[in-house]
C-alpha positions as CSV (number, residue, x, y, z in Angstrom):
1,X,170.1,75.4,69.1
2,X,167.9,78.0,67.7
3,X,165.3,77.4,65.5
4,X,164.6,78.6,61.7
5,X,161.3,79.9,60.6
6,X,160.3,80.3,56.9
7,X,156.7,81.6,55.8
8,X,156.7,80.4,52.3
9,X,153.8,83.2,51.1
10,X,151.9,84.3,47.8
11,X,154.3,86.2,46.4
12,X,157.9,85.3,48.7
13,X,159.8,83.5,51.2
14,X,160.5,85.2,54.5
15,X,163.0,83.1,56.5
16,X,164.1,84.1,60.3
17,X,166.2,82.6,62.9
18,X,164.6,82.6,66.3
19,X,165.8,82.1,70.2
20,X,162.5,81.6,72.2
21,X,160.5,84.5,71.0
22,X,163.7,86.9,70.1
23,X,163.7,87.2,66.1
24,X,167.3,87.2,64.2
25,X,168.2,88.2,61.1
26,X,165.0,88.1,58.4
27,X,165.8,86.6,55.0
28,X,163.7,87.2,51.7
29,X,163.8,85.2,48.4
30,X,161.5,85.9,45.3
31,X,161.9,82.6,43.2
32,X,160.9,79.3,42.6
33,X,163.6,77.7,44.0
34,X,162.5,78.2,47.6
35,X,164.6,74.8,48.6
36,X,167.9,76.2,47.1
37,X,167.3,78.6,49.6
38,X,166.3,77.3,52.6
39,X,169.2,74.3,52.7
40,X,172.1,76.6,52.5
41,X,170.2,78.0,55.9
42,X,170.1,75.1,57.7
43,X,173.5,73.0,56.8
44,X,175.4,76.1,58.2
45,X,173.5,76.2,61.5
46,X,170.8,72.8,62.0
47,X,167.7,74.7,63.8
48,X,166.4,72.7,66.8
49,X,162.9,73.3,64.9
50,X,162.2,74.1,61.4
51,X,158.8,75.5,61.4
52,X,157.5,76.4,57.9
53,X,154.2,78.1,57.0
54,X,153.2,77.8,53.7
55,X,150.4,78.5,51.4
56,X,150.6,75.9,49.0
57,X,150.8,72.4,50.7
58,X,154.3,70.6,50.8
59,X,155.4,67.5,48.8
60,X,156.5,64.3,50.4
61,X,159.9,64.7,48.5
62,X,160.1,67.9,50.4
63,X,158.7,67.1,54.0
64,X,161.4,63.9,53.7
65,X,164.5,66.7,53.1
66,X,163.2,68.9,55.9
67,X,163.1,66.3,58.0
68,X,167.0,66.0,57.4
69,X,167.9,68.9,58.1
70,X,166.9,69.9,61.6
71,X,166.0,67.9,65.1
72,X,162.1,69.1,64.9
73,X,160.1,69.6,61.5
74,X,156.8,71.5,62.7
75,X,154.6,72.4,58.8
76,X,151.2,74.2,59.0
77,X,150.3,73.8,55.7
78,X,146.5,72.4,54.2
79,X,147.6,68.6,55.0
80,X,149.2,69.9,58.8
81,X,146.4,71.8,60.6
82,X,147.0,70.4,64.0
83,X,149.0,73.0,65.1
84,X,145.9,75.6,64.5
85,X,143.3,73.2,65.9
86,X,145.9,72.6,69.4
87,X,145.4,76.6,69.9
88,X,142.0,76.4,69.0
89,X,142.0,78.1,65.8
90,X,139.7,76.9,62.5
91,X,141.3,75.1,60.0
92,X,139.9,77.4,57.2
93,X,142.5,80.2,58.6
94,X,145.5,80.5,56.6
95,X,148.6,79.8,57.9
96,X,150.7,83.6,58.2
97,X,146.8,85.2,59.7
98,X,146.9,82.4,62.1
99,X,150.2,83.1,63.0
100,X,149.3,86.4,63.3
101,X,146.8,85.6,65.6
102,X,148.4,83.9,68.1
103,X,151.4,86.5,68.3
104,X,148.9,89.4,69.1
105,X,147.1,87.0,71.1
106,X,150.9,86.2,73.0
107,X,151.5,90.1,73.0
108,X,147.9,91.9,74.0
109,X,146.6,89.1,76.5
110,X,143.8,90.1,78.0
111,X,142.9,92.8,75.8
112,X,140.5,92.5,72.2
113,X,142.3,93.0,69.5
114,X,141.9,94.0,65.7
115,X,144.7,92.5,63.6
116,X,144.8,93.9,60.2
117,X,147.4,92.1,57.7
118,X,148.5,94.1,54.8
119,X,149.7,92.1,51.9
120,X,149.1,90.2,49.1
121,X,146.0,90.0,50.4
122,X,144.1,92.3,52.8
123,X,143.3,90.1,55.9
124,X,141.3,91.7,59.1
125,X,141.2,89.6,62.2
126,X,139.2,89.6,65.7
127,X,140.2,88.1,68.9
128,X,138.3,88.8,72.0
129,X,139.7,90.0,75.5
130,X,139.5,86.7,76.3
131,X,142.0,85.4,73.5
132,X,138.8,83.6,71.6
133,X,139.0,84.1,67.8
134,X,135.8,85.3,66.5
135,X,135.9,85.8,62.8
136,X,137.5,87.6,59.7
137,X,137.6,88.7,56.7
138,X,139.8,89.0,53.3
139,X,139.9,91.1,50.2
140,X,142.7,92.4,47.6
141,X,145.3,93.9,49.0
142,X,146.9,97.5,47.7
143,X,149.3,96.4,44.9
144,X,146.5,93.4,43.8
145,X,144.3,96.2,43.3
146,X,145.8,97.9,41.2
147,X,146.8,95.4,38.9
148,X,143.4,94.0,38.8
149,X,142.2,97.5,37.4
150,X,144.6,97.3,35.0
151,X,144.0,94.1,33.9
152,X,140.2,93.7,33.9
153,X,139.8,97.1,32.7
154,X,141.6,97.8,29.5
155,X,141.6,101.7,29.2
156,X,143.1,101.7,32.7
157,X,147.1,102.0,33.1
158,X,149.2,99.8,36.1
159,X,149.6,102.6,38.6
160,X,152.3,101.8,41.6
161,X,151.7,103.1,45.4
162,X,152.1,106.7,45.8
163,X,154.4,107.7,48.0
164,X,151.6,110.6,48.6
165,X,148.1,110.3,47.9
166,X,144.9,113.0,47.8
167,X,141.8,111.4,49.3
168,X,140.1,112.5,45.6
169,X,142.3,112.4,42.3
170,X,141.9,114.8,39.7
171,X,143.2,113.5,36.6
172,X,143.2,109.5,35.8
173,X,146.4,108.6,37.1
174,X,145.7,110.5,40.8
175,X,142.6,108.9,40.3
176,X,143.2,105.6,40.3
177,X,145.9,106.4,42.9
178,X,143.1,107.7,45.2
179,X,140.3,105.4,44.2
180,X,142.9,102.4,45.9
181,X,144.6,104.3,48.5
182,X,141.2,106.0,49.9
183,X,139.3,103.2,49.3
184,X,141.3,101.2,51.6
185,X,141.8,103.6,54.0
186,X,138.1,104.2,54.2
187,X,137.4,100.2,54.1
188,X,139.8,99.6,57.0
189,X,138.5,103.0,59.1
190,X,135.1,101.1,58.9
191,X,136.2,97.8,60.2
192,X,137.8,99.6,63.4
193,X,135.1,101.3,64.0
194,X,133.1,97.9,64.7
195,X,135.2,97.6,68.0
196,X,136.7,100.8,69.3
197,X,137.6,99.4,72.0
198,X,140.1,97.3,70.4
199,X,143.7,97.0,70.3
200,X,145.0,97.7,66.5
201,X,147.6,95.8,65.0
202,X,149.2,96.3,61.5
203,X,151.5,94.2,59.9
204,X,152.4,93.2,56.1
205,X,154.2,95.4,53.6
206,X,151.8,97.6,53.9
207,X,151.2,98.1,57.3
208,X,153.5,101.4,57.5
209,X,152.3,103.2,54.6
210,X,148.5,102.9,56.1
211,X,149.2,103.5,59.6
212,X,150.0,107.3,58.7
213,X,146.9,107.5,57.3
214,X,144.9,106.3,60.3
215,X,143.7,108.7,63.1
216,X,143.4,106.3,65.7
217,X,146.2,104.8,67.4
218,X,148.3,101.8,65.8
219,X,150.6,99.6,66.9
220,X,152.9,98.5,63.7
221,X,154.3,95.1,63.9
222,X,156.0,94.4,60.8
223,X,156.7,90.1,61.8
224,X,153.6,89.5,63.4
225,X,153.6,86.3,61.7
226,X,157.3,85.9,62.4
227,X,156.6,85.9,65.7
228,X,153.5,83.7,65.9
229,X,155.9,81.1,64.4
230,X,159.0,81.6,66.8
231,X,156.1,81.2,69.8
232,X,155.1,77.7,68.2
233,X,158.4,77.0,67.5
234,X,159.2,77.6,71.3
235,X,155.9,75.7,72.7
236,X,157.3,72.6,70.1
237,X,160.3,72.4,71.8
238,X,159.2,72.6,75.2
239,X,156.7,69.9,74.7
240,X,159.2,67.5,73.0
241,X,161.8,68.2,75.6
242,X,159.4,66.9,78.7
């Protein structure tokens, strides 16, 4: 049986069905109703493991539904942090950058890498040549950005991403536009200049958008996290199948 991974993030759900570490078909849902969603997933096809990451820990009501509906419920949430701790991980990570983690870790074995999650959130992550995680850090992401300036700062309009973007703006709009856009660029160009000799991964929404903006070379891995999941998701059944 395959198995069904769902990262239940800040903003959506991202489901994917997995075979080892092949990825399926991704599914998104925007809604509160994230259960509604899931269960029409698994009573077509039961996943040997349902493996959820979520941001917001999960209910008993829930975790006793899950439980129905597949042979293996694997949850990293705040109450489940075993499976972090098991790959040596801190439990302070959050769940989709740890996942990240330990698919570039899976991926770039043996080499250092720089893992740079574009979201919600703006997440950089280390690893070592050695696999070792040694630190990050997170800020706002693009679109948080620019609806904090227009929140906290009255005068200031909600601008959207450009699809094009000047390094300086020259009217408010282009300003604003630039202020983000650069300001990111520049912020990120900074962090991958403390290791040059890293590999550089990009993932999240974003990762596209800012990769063409980047001199140095990128590898663009739009379900990082995806896969970090499908690779526990694999490990869990191979440990409960001994």
């Amino acid at each position: 049986m395959p198995n069904l991974l769902v990262e239940i993030g800040n903003t959506a759900l991202k489901a994917a069905w997995s075979d080892g570490m092949t990825l399926g078909k991704t599914f998104r849902y925007q809604g509160e109703k994230w259960m509604d969603f899931i269960l029409p997933l698994t009573r077509r096809e039961k996943p040997a493991v349902l493996a959820i990451s979520s941001v917001y820990p999960l209910t008993e009501e829930d975790l006793n539904i899950l439980s129905g509906e597949c042979g293996h419920l694997m949850v990293l949430d705040k109450n489940h942090q075993e499976p972090l701790l098991s790959h040596g991980l801190p439990a302070y990570l959050s769940y989709d950058r740890a996942a990240s983690v330990l698919a570039a870790r899976y991926l770039f074995r043996g080499m250092p890498c720089t893992i740079v999650d574009f979201g919600t959130t703006l997440s950089v992550d280390f690893l070592a040549s050695d696999g070792s995680y040694t630190g990050g850090n997170v800020s706002l992401g693009c679109r948080t950005r620019f609806k904090a300036l227009s929140r906290y700062s009255r005068s200031l309009p909600l601008v959207n991403t450009p699809e094009t973007c000047a390094v300086v703006g020259q009217d408010e709009m282009s300003s604003i536009e630039a202020g983000v856009v650069s300001g990111i660029q520049f912020e990120i160009e900074g962090y991958l200049a403390l290791h040059p000799e890293n590999i550089v991964v990009f993932t999240g929404g974003d990762a596209n958008y800012f990769a063409k903006r980047m001199k140095s070379s990128i590898f663009v891995i739009c379900n990082l996290v995806m896969m970090g999941l499908a690779l526990m998701a694999d490990e869990y059944v191979k440990k409960n199948d001994q």
